[in-house]
C-alpha positions in Angstrom: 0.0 0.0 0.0 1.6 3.5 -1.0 0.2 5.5 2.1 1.2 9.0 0.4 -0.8 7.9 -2.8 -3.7 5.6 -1.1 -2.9 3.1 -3.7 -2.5 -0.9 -3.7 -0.5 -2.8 -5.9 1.9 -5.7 -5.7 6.2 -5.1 -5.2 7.1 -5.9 -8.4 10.9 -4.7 -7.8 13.0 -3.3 -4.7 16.2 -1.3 -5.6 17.9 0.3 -2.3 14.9 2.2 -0.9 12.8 2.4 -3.6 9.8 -0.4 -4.3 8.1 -0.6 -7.9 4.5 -1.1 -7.5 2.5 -2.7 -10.0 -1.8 -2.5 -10.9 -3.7 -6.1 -12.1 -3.7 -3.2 -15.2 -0.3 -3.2 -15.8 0.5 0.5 -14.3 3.9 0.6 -12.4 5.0 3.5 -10.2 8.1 3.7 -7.9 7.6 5.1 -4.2 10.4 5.2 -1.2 10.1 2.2 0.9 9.3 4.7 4.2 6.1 5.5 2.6 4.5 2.2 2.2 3.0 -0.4 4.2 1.1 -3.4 4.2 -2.2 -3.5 2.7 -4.9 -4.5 4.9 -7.0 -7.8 3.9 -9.6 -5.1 2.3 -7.2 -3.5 0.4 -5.7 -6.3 -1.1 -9.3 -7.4 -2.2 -9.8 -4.6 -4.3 -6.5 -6.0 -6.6 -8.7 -8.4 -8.5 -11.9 -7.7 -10.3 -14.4 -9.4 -8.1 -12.5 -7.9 -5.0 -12.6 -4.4 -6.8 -16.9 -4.5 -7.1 -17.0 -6.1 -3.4 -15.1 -3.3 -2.0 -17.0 -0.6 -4.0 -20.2 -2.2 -2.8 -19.0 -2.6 0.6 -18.1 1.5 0.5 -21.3 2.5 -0.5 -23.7 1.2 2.3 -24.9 3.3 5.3 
């Protein structure tokens, strides 16, 4: 989880302090190891398709 962007995606790389982050779509970005963590069960849910509509539907109830 990239805490300064609120995005999930999978360590697809580590070089020194810096972890590549990749989308199910493919999109990579590189963030400084300090300002990530790890994603909560929810989070990492929402990194395939059926997780993605449960976790929208989940966010949308009262």
């Amino acid at each position: 989880m990239d805490a300064a962007r609120l995005l999930v995606g999978k360590i697809s790389a580590i070089e020194g302090s810096e972890i590549t982050l990749t989308r199910p779509s493919g999109t990579q970005w590189v963030q400084e190891e300090q300002q990530c963590r790890p994603a909560s069960p929810q989070e990492k849910a929402g990194l395939t398709p059926e997780g993605t509509i449960y976790s929208i539907g989940e966010s949308q109830t009262p």
